[in-house]
C-alpha positions, 0 to 999 in steps of 0.5 A, spaced: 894 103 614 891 103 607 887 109 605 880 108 602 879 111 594 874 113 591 873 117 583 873 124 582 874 128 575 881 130 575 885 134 568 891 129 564 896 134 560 899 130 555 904 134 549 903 131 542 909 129 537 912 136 532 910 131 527 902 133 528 903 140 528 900 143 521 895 138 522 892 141 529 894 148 527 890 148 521 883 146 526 886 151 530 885 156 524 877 153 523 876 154 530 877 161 530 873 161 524 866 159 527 868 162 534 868 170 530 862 167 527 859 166 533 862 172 536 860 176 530 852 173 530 850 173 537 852 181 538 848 181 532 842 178 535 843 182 541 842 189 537 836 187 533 834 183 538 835 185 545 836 179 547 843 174 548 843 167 545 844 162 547 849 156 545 843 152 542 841 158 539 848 157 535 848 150 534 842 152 530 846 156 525 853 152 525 848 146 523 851 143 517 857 147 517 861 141 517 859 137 510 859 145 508 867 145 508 868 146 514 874 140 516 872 139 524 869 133 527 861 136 529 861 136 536 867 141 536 863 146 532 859 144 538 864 145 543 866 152 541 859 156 541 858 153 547 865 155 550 864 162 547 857 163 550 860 161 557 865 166 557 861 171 554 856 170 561 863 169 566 866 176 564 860 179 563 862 182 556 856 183 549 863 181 545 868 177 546 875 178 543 876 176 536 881 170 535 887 171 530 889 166 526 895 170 524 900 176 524 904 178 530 898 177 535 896 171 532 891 167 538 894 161 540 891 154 538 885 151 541 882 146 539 875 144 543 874 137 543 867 133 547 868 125 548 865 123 543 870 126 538 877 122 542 878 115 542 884 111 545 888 105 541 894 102 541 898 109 544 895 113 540 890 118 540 884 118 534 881 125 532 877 126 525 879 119 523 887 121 523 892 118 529 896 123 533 901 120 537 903 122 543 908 122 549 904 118 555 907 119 561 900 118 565 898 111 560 891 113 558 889 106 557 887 106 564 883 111 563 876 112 560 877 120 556 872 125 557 872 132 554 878 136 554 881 140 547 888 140 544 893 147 545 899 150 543 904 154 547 908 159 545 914 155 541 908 151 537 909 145 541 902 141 542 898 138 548 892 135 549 888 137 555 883 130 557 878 131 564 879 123 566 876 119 572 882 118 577 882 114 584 883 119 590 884 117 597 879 118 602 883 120 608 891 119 608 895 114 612 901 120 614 898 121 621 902 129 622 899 136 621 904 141 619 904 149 618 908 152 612 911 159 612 912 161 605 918 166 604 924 170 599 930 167 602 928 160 604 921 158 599 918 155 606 919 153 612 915 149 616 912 148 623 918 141 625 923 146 623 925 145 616 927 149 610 927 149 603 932 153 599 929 159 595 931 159 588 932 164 582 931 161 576 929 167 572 935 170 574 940 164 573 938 165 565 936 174 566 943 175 562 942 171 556 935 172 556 937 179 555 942 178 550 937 174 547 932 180 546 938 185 544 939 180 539 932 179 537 933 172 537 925 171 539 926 163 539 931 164 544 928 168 548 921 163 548 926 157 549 929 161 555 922 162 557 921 155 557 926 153 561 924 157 567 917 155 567 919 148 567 925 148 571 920 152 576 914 147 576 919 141 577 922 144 583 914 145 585 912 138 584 918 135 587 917 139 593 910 139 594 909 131 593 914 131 599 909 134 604 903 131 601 907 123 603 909 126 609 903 129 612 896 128 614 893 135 614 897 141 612 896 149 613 899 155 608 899 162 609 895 167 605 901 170 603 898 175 598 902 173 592 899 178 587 898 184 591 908 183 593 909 182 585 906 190 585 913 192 589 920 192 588 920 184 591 915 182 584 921 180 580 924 174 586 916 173 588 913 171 582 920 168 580 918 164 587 912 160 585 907 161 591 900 161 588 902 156 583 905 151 589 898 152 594 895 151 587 899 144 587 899 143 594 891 143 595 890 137 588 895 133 591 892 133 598 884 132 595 888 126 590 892 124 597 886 125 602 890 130 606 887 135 609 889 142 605 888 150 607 890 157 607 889 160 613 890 167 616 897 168 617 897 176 620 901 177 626 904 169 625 911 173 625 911 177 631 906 172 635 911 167 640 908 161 638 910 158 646 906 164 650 902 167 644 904 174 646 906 179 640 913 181 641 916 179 635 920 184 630 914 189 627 913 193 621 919 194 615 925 196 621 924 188 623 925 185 616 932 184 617 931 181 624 931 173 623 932 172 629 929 174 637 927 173 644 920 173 647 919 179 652 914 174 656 917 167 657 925 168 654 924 164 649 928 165 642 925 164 635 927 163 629 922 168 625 919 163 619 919 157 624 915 161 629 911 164 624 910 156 620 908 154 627 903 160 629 900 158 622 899 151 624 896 153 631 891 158 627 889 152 623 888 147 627 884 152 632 879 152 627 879 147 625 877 145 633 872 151 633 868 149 627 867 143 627 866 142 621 871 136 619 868 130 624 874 125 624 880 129 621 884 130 628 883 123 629 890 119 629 894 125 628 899 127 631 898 134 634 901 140 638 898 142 644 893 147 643 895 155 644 894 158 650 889 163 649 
């Protein structure tokens, strides 16, 4: 069965070549310029004023400041007062933090950019009249450009971050649905029982990084940095693209990532990627057509997922136990397989109950209801 695709806006980062470095960071210096400008201005007009101006307020007083000297394209100037005014309303705040063009805590570059200001040719991309090349791995040919803005990571090295207009499927063609139960030991597993392997790749490279940061060698320690957060989002992406091909609709514990990385497990949890990977999960599955969602997973461990009667290992003494047999039918569980199957159960249970999907169940293969 072929899916039916429509368009929805979807975010391309794509890194620039070394080569236009100087360049960017030189806009990035002009950026932070008219943001303190900006800054400075409307708490100003705040106190004489009582009031909060708004980005129209600014452009206003930005008009002209390109042909005044200022080297950036017109609708980036634009842009930045537009994004300071929409931060200063998110947080809440009279004043923003002013960005820093250099020094030991020199903001990282940012360079706002709206349509009007990119165009695509011959594999490069065109801003302010000069060519930046770039590594296309999406082929943005293909593609009409949105807004988006260039920025830079902590080794200096240089992305453009472009809103386009993507084909995504409607409904997948996978016809199973399948609860995940997201773990230290094993990273998941899954309702059909299976398994994918914890990793440890912060501390695969904790030894050098720690002879790095005696050493004060602090570009080594960037690019060891690096290679953690790389080889963690490859192994995230591979993983979650697999389930998004395989399954139709896919449910995930709420595990509280944030509230565990406040224990003695917060170095292994945020080494193992859980938000980053349900965050993965749920725009592949919008892309794809699957149906995503996070559900309640309380009790899913002690629950048996056969008779759904609460006799499995409880509180800190019952971490150790992986394995156990339900007082009530006698059947023997593998912990985090019983606990992906009562995620998946609780899933599709809502789902029936609230009846909000009309068509989502439909040619799914589906386990048989819980027993209540």
């Amino acid at each position: 069965m072929n899916s039916i695709q429509t368009e929805a806006t979807r975010t391309l980062r794509v890194r620039t070549k070394d080569k236009h470095a100087t360049f960017l960071r030189a806009q990035a210096c002009e950026v932070n310029f008219v943001w303190n400008y900006c800054n400075e201005l409307g708490l100003k007009i705040l106190q004489r004023e009582n009031r909060f101006c708004t980005a129209f307020d600014l452009h206003k007083y930005t008009s002209g400041a390109t042909k005044a000297g200022l080297s950036l394209h017109s609708q980036t100037v634009q842009a930045v007062s537009e994004e300071l005014v929409r931060r200063r309303l998110q947080f809440k705040k009279r004043r923003l933090a002013w960005r820093k063009s250099s020094g030991a805590r020199r903001s990282l570059g940012w360079v706002p950019v709206k349509a009007s200001a990119l165009r695509y040719k011959s594999g490069q991309v065109w801003y302010c009249g000069r060519p930046l090349s770039l590594w296309d791995s999406y082929g943005l040919q293909q593609y009409e450009l949105g807004t988006g803005s260039f920025s830079e990571d902590a080794r200096g090295r240089w992305y453009l971050n472009v809103t386009v207009k993507a084909k995504v499927a409607i409904k997948s063609a996978a016809t199973r649905a399948v609860g995940i139960d997201l773990g230290l030991k094993d990273f998941f597993s899954t309702s059909d029982g299976d398994k994918a392997e914890g990793h440890d790749f912060y501390r695969d490279v904790e030894s050098k990084l720690a002879s790095a940061q005696r050493a004060n060698k602090k570009q080594r320690v960037k690019a060891l940095h690096a290679k953690v957060a790389n080889r963690r989002k490859d192994a995230l992406h591979k993983l979650s693209t697999t389930l998004v091909r395989e399954y139709g609709a896919i449910f995930v514990g709420n595990v509280n990532a944030a509230g565990l990385a406040k224990t003695r497990m917060a170095k292994s949890v945020l080494d193992a990627g859980w938000s980053a990977f349900r965050t993965m999960l749920q725009y592949k599955c919008d892309d794809a057509g699957v149906w995503f969602e996070e559900v309640d997973e309380a009790f899913s461990t002690q629950t048996c997922s056969c008779c759904a009667s609460r006799t499995g290992p409880k509180g800190v003494a019952g971490l150790g136990i992986r394995e156990w047999q339900c007082a009530g039918c006698g059947t023997v569980h593998d912990r985090d397989i019983n606990a992906a199957r009562n995620i998946l159960a609780t899933g599709l249970d809502k789902v029936r109950k609230d009846g909000a999907v009309p068509g989502l169940l439909d040619g799914l293969a589906l386990p048989h209801p819980r027993p209540d």
